[in-house]
ZADO-308974 format. One record per residue (C-alpha): x, y, z; residue in one letter. Coordinates in nm, 2 decimals. Layout:
((X Y Z) A)
...
This chain:
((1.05 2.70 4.36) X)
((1.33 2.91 4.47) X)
((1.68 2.69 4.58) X)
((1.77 2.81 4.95) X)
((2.13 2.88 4.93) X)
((2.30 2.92 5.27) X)
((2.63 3.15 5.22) X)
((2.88 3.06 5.52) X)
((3.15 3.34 5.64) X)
((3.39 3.43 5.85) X)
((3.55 3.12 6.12) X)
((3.84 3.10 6.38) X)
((4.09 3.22 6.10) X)
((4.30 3.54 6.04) X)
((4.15 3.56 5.70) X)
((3.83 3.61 5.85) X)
((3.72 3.95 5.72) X)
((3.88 3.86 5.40) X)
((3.61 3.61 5.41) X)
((3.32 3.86 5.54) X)
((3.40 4.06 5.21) X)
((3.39 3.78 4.93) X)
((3.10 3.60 5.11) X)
((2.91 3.91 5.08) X)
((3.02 3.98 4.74) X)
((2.89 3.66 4.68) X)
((2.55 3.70 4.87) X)
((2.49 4.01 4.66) X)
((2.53 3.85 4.35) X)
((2.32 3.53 4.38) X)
((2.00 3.56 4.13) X)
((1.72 3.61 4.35) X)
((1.50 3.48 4.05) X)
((1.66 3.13 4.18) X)
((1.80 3.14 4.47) X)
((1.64 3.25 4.83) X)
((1.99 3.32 5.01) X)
((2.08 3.39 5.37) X)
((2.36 3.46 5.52) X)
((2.54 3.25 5.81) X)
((2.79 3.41 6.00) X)
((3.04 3.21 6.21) X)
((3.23 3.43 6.49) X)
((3.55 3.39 6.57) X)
((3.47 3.19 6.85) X)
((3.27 2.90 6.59) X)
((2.94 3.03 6.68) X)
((2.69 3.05 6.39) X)
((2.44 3.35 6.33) X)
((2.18 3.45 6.13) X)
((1.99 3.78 6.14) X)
((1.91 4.19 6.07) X)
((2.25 4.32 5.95) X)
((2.46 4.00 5.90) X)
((2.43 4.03 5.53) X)
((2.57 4.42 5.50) X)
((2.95 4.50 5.54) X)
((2.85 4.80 5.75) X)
((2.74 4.60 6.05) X)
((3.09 4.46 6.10) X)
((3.25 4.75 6.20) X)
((3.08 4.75 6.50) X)
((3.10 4.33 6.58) X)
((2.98 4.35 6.93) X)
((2.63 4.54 6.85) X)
((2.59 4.36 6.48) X)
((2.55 4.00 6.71) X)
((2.35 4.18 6.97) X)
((2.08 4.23 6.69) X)
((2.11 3.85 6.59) X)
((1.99 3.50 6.65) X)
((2.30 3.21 6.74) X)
((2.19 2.94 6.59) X)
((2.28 2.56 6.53) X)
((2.22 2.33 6.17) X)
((2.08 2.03 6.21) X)
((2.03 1.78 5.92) X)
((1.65 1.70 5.84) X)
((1.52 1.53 5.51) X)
((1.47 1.84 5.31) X)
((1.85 1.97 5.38) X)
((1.94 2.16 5.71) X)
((1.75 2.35 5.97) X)
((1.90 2.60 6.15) X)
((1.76 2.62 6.57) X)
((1.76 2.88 6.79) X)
((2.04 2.88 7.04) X)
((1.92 2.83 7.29) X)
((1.63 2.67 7.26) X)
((1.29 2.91 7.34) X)
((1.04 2.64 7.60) X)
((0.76 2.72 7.35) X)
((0.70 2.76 6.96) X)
((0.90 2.69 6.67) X)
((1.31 2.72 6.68) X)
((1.42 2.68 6.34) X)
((1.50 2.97 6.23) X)
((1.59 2.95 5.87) X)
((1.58 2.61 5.65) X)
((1.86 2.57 5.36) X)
((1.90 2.29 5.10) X)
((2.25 2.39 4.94) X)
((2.52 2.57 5.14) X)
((2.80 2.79 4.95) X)
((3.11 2.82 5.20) X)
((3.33 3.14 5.11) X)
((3.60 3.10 5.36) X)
((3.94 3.12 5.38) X)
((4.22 2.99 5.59) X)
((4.32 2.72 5.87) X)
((3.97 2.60 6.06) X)
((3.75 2.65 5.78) X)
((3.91 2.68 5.45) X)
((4.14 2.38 5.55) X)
((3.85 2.08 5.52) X)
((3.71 2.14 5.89) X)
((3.37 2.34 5.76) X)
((3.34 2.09 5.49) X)
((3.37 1.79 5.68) X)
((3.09 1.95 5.90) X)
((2.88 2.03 5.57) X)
((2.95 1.63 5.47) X)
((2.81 1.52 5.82) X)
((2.51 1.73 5.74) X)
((2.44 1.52 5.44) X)
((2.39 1.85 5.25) X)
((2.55 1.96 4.89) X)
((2.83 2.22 4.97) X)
((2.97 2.43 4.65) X)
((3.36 2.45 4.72) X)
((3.61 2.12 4.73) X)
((3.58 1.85 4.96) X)
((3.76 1.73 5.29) X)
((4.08 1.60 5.08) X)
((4.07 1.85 4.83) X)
((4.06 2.13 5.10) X)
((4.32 2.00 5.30) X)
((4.59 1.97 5.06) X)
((4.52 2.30 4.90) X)
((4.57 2.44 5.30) X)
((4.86 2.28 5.36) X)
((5.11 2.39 5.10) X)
((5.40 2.12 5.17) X)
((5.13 1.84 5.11) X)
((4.99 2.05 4.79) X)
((5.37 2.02 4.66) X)
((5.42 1.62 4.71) X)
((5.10 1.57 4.52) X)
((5.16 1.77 4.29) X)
((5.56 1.63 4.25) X)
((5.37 1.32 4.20) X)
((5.17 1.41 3.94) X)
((5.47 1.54 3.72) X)
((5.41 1.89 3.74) X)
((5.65 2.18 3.82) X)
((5.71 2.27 4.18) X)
((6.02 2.44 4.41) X)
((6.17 2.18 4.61) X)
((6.08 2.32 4.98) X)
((6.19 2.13 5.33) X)
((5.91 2.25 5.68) X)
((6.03 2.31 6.06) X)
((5.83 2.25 6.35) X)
((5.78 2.59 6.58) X)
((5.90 2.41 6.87) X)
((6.21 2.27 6.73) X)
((6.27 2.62 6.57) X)
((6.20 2.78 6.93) X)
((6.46 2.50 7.08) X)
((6.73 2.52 6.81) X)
((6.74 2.78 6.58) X)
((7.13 2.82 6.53) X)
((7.07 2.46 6.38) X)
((6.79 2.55 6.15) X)
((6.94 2.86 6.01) X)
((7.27 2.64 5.91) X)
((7.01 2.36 5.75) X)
((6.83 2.61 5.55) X)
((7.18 2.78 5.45) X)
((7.30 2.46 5.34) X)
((7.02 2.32 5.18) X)
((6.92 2.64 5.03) X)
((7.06 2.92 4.83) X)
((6.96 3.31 4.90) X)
((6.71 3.44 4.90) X)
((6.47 3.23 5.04) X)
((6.07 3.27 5.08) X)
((5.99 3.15 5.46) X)
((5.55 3.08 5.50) X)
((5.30 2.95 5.72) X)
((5.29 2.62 5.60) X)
((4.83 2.63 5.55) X)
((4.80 3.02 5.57) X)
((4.71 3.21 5.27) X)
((4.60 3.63 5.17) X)
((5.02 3.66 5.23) X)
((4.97 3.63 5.59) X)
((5.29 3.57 5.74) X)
((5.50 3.57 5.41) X)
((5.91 3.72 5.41) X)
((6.13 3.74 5.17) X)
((6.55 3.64 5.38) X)
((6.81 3.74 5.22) X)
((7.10 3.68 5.45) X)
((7.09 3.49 5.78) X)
((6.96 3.85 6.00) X)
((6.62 3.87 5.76) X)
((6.59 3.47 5.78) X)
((6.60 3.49 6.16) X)
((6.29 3.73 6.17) X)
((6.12 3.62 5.85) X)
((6.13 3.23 6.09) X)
((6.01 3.44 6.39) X)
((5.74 3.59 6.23) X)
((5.64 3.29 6.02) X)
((5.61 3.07 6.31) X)
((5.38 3.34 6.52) X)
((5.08 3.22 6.26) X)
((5.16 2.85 6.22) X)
((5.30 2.55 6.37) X)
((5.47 2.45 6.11) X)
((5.65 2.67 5.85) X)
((5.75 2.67 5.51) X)
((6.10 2.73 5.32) X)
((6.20 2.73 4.94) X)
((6.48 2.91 4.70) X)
((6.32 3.23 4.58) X)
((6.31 3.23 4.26) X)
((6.51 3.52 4.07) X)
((6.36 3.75 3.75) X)
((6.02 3.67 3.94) X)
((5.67 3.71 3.72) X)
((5.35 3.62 3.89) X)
((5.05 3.49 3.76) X)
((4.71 3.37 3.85) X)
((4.45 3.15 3.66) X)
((4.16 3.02 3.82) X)
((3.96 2.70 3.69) X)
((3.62 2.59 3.70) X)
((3.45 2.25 3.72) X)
((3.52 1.90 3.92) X)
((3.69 1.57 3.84) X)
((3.52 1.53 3.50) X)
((3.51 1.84 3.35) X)
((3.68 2.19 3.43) X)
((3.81 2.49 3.24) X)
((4.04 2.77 3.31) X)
((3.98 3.16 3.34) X)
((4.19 3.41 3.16) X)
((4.55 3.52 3.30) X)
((4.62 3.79 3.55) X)
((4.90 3.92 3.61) X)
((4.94 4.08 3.99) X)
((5.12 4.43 4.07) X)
((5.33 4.41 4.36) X)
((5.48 4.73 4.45) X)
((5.77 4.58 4.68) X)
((5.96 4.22 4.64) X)
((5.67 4.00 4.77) X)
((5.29 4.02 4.68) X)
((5.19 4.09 5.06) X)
((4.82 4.11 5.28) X)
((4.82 4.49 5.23) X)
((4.86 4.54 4.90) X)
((4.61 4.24 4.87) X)
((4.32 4.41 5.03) X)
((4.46 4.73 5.16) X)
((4.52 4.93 4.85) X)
((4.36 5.31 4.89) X)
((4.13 5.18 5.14) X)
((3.91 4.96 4.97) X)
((3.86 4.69 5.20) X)
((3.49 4.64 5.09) X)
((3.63 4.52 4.74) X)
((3.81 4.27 4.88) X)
((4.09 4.09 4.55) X)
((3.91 4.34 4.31) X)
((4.10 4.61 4.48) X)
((4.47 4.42 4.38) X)
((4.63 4.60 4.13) X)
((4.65 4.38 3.80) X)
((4.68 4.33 3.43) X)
((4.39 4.13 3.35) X)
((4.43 3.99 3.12) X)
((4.76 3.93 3.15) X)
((5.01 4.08 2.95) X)
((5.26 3.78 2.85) X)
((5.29 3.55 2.56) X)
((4.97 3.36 2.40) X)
((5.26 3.03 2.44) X)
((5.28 3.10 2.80) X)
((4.91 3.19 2.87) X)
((4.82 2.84 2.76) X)
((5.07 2.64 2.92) X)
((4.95 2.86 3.24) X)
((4.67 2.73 3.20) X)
((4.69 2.36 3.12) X)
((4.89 2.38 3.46) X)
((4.62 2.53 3.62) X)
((4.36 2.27 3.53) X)
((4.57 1.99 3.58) X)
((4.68 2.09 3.97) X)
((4.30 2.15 4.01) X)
((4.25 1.78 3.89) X)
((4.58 1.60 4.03) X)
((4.41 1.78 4.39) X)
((4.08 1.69 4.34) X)
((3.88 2.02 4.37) X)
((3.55 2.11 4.27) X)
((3.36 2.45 4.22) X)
((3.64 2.70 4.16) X)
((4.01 2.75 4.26) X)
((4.23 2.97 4.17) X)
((4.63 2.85 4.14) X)
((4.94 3.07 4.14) X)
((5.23 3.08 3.96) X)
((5.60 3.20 3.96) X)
((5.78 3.25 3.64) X)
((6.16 3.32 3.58) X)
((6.08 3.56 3.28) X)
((6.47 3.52 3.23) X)
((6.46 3.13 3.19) X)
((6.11 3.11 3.12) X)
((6.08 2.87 3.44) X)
((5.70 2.82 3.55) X)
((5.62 2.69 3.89) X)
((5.31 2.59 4.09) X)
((5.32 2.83 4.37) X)
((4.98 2.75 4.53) X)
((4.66 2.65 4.50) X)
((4.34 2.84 4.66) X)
((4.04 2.60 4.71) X)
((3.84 2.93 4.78) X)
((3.98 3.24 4.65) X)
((3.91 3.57 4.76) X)
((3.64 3.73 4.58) X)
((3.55 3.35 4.42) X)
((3.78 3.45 4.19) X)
((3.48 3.61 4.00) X)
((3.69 3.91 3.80) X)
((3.95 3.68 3.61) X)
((3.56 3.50 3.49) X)
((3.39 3.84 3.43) X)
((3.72 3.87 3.23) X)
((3.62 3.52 3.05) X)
((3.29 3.66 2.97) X)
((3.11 3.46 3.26) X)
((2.91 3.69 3.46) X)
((2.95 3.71 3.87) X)
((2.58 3.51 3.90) X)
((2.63 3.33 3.64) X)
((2.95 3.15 3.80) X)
((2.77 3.13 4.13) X)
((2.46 2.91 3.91) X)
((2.79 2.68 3.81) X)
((2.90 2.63 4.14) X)
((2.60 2.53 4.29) X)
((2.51 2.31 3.99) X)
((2.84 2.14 4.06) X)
((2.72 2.08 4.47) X)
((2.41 1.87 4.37) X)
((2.59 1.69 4.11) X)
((2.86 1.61 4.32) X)
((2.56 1.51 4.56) X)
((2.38 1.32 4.31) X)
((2.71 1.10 4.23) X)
((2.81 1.02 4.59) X)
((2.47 0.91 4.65) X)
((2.50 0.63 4.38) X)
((2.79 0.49 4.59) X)
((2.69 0.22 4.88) X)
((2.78 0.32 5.21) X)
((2.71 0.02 5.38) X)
((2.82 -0.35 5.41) X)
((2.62 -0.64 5.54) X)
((2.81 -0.83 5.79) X)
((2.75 -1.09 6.08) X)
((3.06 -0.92 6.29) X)
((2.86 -0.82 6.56) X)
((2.66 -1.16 6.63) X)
((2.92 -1.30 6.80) X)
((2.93 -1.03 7.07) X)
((2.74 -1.15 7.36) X)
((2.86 -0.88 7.64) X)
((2.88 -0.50 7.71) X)
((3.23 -0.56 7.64) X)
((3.29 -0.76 7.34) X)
((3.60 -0.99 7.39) X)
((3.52 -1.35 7.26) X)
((3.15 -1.33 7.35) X)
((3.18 -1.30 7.73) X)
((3.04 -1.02 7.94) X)
C-alpha cells in the first residue's frame, strides 16, 4: 500500500514562492511507486488548499483564479493520520477531502520555517519530515543559532542584535555602539530571515544607516557582525537525525557583487521555476580535500549541536587569506531540499526524499516509546469551580 505523503508550501512568509518552487520540486520527484502525494497549499493569509492546479508552477502566476478552482480546507487528526475537511463544511455528504499519514513541510522563513508549522504538525500527532519545534527555531533565529553553537565549541563571528523600536528611537546611539564595538565593514540582517532577504553589506556610517533601515523593514530584531575580509563561501548540507547523519559534497556559491543576495539566488536569467539550482556554483567545490573535510565535520556537528533531523544545509565563511572558517548559518529547510549538492553525492532527488520520510516515522516511532503522562492525586483535592484550598 502506497504511503500518503502530504507536501506543505507556501505560509505568511517573504520566502513564500521560494517555497512554492522547492515544494513542487519536491512533489515531482516523490516515487509514485510509494508514495500517493498531494499537495497542500497555505496562502499568505494561513489558509490551507488542496485542489486542480495547486500542484503546477503555472497556476501561481495567476493566485486569485488558481484558489478560485480549489477546496480550503482544515487537518484534523484521526487514528490513521490527518484528514483534511472541507471549509466550510457542506450540510450533507462526506467533507474530507484528502487523508494523509506523513506530511513533508518545504517551507522557508519566519511563520512556517521558524517551528510554527511544526508545532502544528506535532499537535496533529502526525510524523513531519524536516526538524522539530527547537530545532527549527534556532536555525530561524540566527543570534540564538550562534549561542548554541558558541556553546558547543564551534567557530562563529561574535555578533550583538537591536530592537526596531529602539533603533527607530535612537539611532545616533546605535550607529556609535556598532562603530565601537565593531570594525568596518559590517554585515547588518534580519535576525530569522533567510534567501538573503534583507541582507547589506555598511561600509562607513552613510551605508550602515540604510543597510539598519532596510534590515529592520523585514524583522523586529536585526542582526550585526564584522564582515569578514578575503571572503570564500561554502555550503554543505547533511543528512540524518541525532544518531546518525552524513554530509553532502561542497559547493562553492558565485556571487557576482560583495554579498550573495535574493536575486542572484533565484533570479539569475529568469529561472525562477528552478528555484537554488539556478545559483551559479562550483559543485563540487573547488578548494582543498583538508578544507572540504573540516567543512564538513562542521557541518554535521552544527546539525547535531541544533538538533535537526531530515536535511539542512549550513553555510560557511572562509578567510581564504587566514584560512579562517565560520558557521554563517544554518537552513533547517533549504531551498530546493538541498537535493543538487546530494545528486552531487550520488543520492538521487527520490531517493533523498525516501530518507527523509524514513527519518519522520522513526523519529515517530522513538517519541512514542517516551511516557507522556504522570499519575497524580493533584486534582482530588479540588472540590470547587475555582480550585483554591477545596472551597467553591
Amino acid at each position: 500500500m502506497k504511503t500518503k505523503v502530504a507536501v506543505l508550501f507556501g505560509g505568511k512568509s517573504v520566502e513564500h514562492e521560494v517555497s512554492i518552487i522547492s515544494a513542487l520540486q519536491a512533489y515531482h520527484a516523490l516515487d509514485r511507486e510509494k508514495y500517493e502525494p498531494i499537495a497542500v497549499y497555505l496562502s499568505k493569509e494561513n489558509g490551507w488548499y488542496v485542489g486542480e492546479g495547486i500542484d503546477k508552477i503555472e497556476s501561481y502566476k495567476n493566485m486569485k483564479a488558481c484558489l478560485a478552482n480549489a477546496t480550503r480546507v482544515m487537518p484534523i487528526a484521526t487514528a490513521d493520520g490527518v484528514a483534511l475537511q472541507r471549509v466550510p463544511q457542506k450540510k450533507f455528504g462526506n467533507n474530507t477531502v484528502a487523508t494523509f499519514e506523513v506530511a513533508l513541510p518545504v517551507v522557508h522563513g519566519t511563520n512556517v520555517e521558524d517551528g510554527t508549522l511544526m508545532g502544528m504538525l506535532e499537535m496533529l500527532g502526525v510524523p513531519y519530515a524536516a526538524c522539530d519545534v527547537t530545532s527549527s527555531a534556532l536555525g530561524m533565529d540566527k543570534f540564538a543559532m550562534k549561542a548554541v553553537l558558541k556553546m558547543a565549541g564551534l567557530p562563529v563571528l561574535d555578533a550583538a542584535t537591536y530592537r526596531g523600536r529602539a533603533w527607530a528611537a535612537d539611532s545616533a546611539a546605535i550607529l556609535k555602539e556598532i562603530e565601537t564595538r565593531f570594525t568596518y565593514p559590517v554585515i547588518v540582517k534580519p535576525v530569522n530571515l533567510g534567501s538573503s532577504v534583507g541582507i547589506s553589506l555598511a561600509h562607513d556610517r552613510d551605508s550602515l544607516q540604510n543597510a539598519m533601515d532596510n534590515a529592520c523593514t523585514f524583522a523586529d530584531r536585526v542582526l550585526v557582525e564584522t564582515a569578514v575580509q578575503n571572503l570564500r563561501e561554502i555550503n554543505c548540507a547533511v543528512l540524518g537525525d541525532a544518531d546518525e547523519a552524513i554530509p553532502s559534497v561542497c559547493e562553492r556559491p558565485v556571487s557576482a557583487g560583495e554579498i550573495l543576495d535574493f536575486k542572484q539566488k533565484y533570479l539569475q536569467g529568469g529561472k525562477t521555476a528552478e528555484g537554488m539550482t539556478s545559483l551559479k556554483r562550483v559543485c563540487p567545490a573547488d578548494i582543498p580535500d583538508e578544507l572540504a573535510a573540516r567543512v564538513q565535520d562542521l557541518a554535521v556537528k552544527t546539525f547535531k549541536a541544533l538538533g535537526c533531523c531530515g536535511v539542512s544545509r549550513i553555510d560557511f565563511l572562509n578567510n581564504t587569506e587566514t584560512d579562517e572558517l565560520y558557521v554563517n548559518e544554518i537552513n533547517t529547510i533549504p531551498g530546493s531540499l538541498a537535493f543538487y549538492l546530494w545528486e552531487a553525492s550520488d543520492l538521487a532527488f527520490p531517493a533523498l526524499l525516501d530518507r527523509m520520510i524514513d527519518l519522520a516515522f522513526k523519529r515517530k516511532r522513538d517519541r512514542e516509546a517516551l511516557n507522556f503522562s504522570f499519575e497524580s492525586n493533584i486534582l482530588d483535592g479540588f472540590g470547587g469551580a475555582k480550585g483554591a484550598k477545596g472551597k467553591a
